[in-house]
C-alpha positions in Angstrom: -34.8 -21.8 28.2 -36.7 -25.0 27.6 -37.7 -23.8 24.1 -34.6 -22.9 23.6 -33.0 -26.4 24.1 -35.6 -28.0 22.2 -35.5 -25.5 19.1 -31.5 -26.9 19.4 -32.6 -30.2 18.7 -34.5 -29.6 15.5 -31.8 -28.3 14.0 -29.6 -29.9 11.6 -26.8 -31.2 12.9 -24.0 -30.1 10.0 -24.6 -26.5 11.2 -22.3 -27.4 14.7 -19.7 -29.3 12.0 -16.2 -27.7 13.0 -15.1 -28.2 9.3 -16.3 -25.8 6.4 -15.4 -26.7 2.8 -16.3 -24.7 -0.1 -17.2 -27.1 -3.4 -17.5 -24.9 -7.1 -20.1 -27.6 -8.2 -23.1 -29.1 -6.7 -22.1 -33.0 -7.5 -18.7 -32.2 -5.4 -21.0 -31.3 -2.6 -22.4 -34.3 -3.1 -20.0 -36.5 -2.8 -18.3 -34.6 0.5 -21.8 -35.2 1.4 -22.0 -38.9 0.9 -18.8 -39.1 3.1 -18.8 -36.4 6.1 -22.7 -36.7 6.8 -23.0 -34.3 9.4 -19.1 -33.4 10.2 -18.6 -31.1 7.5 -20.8 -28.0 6.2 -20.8 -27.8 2.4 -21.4 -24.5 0.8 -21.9 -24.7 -3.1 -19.9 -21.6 -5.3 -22.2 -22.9 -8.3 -26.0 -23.7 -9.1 -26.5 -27.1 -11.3 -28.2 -25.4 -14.3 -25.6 -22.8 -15.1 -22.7 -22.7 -17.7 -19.7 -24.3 -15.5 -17.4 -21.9 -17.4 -18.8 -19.0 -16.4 -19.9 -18.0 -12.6 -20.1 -14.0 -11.2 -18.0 -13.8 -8.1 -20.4 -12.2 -6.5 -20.0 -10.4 -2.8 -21.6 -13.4 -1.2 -19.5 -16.0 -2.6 -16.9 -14.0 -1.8 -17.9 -14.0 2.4 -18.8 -17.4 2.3 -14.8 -18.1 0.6 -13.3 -16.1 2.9 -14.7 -18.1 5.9 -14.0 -21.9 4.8 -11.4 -24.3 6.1 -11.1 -26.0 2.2 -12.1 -25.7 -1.1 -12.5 -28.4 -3.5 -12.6 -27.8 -7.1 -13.0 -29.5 -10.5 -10.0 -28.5 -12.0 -8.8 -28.5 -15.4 -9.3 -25.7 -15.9 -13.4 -25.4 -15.7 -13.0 -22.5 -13.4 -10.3 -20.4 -14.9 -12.5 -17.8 -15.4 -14.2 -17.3 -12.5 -12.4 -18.9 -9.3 -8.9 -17.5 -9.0 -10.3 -13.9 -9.0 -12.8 -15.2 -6.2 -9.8 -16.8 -4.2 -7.8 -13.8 -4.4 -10.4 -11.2 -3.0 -11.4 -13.4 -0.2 -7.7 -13.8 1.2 -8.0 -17.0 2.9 -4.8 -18.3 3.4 -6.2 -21.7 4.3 -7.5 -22.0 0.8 -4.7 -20.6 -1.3 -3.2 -23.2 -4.1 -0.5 -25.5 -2.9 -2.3 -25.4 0.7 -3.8 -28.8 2.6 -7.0 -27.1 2.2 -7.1 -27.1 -1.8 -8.1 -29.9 -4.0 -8.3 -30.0 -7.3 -9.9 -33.5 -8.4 -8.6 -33.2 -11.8 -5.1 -34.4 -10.0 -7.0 -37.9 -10.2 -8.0 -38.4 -13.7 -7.2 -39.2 -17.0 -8.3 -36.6 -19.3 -9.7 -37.4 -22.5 -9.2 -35.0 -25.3 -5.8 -33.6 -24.2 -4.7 -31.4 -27.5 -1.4 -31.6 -29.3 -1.1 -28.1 -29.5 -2.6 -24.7 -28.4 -4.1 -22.4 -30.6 -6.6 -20.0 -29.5 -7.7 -20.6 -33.3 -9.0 -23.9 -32.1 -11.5 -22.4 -30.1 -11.5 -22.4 -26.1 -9.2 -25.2 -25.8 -8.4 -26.7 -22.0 -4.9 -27.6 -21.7 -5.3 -30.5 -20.1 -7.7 -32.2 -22.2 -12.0 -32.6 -21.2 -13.0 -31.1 -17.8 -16.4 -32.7 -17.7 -14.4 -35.7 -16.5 -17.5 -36.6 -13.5 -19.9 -37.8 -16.1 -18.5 -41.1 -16.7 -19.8 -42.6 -13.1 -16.4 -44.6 -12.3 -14.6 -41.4 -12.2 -17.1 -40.6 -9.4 -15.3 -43.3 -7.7 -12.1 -41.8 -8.1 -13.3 -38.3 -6.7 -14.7 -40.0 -3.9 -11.6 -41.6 -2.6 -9.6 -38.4 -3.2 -12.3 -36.4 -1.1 -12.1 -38.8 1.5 -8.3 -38.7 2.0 -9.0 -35.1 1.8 -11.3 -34.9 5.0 -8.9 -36.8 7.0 -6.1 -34.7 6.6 -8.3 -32.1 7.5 -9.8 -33.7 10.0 -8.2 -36.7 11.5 -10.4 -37.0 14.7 -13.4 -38.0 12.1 -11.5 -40.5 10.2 -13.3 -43.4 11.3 -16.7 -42.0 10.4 -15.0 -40.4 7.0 -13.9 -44.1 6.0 -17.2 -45.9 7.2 -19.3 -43.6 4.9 -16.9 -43.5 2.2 -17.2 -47.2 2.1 -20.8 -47.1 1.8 -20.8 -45.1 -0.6 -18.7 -47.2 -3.0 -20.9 -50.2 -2.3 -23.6 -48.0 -2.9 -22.1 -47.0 -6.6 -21.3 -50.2 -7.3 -24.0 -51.7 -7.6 -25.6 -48.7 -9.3 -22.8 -48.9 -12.5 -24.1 -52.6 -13.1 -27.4 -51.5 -13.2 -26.2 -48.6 -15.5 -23.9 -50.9 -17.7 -26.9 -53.5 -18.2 -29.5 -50.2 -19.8 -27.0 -48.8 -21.5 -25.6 -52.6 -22.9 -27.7 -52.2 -26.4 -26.5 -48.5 -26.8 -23.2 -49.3 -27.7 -22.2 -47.3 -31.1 -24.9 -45.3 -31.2 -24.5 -41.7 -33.3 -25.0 -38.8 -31.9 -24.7 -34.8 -32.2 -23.9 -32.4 -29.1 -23.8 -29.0 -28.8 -20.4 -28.7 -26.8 -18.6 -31.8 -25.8 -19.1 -31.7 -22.6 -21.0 -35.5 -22.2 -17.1 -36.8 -23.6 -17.1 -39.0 -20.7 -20.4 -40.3 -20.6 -20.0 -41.0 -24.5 -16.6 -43.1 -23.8 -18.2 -45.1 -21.1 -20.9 -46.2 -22.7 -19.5 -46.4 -26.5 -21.7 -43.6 -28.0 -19.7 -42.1 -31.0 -20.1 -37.9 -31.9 -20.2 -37.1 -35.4 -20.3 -33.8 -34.6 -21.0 -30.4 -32.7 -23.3 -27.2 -33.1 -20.5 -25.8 -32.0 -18.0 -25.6 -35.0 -15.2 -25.2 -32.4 -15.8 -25.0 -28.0 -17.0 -22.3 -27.1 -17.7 -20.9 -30.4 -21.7 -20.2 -31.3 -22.4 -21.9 -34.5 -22.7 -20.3 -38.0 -24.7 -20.8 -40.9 -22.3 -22.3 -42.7 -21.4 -24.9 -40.0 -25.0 -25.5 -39.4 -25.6 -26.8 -43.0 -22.9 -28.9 -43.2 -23.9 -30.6 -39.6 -27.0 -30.7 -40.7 -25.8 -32.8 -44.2 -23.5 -34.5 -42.0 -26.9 -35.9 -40.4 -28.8 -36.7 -43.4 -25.6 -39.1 -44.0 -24.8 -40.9 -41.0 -28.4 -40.7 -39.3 -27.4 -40.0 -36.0 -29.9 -41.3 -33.1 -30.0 -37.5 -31.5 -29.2 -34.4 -30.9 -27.6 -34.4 -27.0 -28.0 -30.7 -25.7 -27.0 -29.6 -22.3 -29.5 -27.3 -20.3 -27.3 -23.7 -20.3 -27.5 -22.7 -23.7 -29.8 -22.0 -26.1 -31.7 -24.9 -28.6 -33.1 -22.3 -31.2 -29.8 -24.2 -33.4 -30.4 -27.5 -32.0 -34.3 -27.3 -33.0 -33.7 -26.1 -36.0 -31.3 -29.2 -37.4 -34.2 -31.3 -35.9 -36.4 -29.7 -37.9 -34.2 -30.4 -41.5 -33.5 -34.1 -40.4 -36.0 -35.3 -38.0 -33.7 -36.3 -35.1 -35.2 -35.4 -31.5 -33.3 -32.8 -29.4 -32.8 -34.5 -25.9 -31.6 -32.7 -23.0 -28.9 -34.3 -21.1 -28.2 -32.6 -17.8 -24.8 -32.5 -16.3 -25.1 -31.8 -12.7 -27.7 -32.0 -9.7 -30.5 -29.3 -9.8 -29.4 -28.8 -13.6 -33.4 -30.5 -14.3 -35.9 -30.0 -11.6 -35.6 -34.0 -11.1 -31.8 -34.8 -10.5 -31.8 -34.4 -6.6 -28.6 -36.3 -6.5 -25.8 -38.3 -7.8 -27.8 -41.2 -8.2 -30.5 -39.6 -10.4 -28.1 -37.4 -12.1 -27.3 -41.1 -14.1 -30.4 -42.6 -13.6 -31.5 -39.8 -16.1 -28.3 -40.0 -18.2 -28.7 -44.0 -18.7 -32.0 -43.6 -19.8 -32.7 -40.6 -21.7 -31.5 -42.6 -24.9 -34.0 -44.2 -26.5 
């Protein structure tokens, strides 16, 4: 019995949290992290280094859906291939859309890129404009604060502790988007190429202007023919680089470097995407100073 009491103690505390939310990325964990502590138990539908778009709803997400209190998505449309069917096979009534235990963070934000019109001939368009809304770090901000009003509707006997932390936690960010402002000060105007659009946030934060994609339209793998004219395109306007995310390939990307001489740098987009971005904090450390 004595063991038994003592092997108790060593375990972490979020495992006796009353409160189970499901997140679809890691940085949403993180951020219900920042503000529950121990109240809540966070379980992650997504890994950092995979495509967003696209995630199997496999078996085990499924049981871990169909057991939550909440689920907290991005929104806009990021998981509109993957997530409903999820939602629908685990039958949780607690989680359905509409419900006080669904958020969708893109509620909050103001999209960038919202089209005038939709044409499947435009590629895979969003509706509602950019998804990858979390990469300018004040948005962060705005998640957190919706997340917290989030956890005390769910959970009003923690409210206290939810708005202490979630305090913190701005102070905390704060300071860390002056520190981010002041490296990123001399970037302002800087060129660069992508492979999809997804650092749209980042780039309007910090004043960065894309000439261009290796992807002649989102979610369309690039040609031949669009790959020569980036790559004159480049030879023109001398971008600083090319900024690649970490899910698809950079056979393209290395091969425009190759013609014009501009590095490839790889720009992660959530935590675990890169072995080194633990957290939120270093997810933008790395951003802010990857560009040289």
């Amino acid at each position: 019995m004595h063991k038994f009491f003592v092997l108790l103690l060593l375990l972490p505390l979020s495992i006796f949290a009353d409160i189970k939310i499901a997140v679809t990325y890691p940085y949403i964990g993180a951020i219900v992290k920042e503000i529950s502590k121990d109240k809540v138990s966070t379980y992650v539908l997504a890994k950092g280094n995979w495509d967003p778009h696209f995630v199997v709803p496999r078996p085990s997400l499924i049981a871990k859906v169909r057991r939550v209190d909440g689920i907290i998505i991005n929104g806009g449309e990021l998981e509109i291939g993957w997530l409903p069917p999820l939602i629908k096979r685990a039958s949780n009534s607690k989680i359905a859309k509409g419900s006080i235990g669904y958020l969708d963070l893109s509620r909050y934000i103001d999209f960038l890129d919202k089209p005038t019109k939709l044409d499947r001939a435009d590629g895979d368009i969003h509706p509602d404009g950019n998804p990858h809304y979390h990469l300018d770090p004040k948005n962060i901000l705005i998640l957190a604060k919706a997340i917290k009003n989030y956890l005390i509707a769910l959970d009003l006997d923690n409210k206290k502790e939810y708005e202490t932390n979630y305090t913190s936690f701005v102070n905390l960010w704060n300071g860390k988007i002056k520190e981010w402002d002041k490296k990123m000060e001399d970037k302002k105007g800087i060129k660069i190429v992508q492979y999809h659009n997804n650092l749209a946030y980042f780039n309007n934060a910090y004043s960065l202007k894309t000439i261009g994609t290796i992807e002649p339209l989102p979610g369309i793998p690039p040609s031949s023919r669009h790959t020569m004219e980036l790559i004159n395109k480049i030879k023109a306007q001398k971008p600083s680089a090319i900024l690649h995310d970490v899910y698809h390939s950079t056979k393209t990307a290395k091969f425009i470097a190759s013609k014009t001489g501009i590095p490839v740098i790889i720009m992660p987009h959530d935590i675990e995407s890169l072995d080194e971005i633990e957290d939120l904090v270093s997810l933008f450390d790395y951003l802010t100073s990857a560009i040289k």
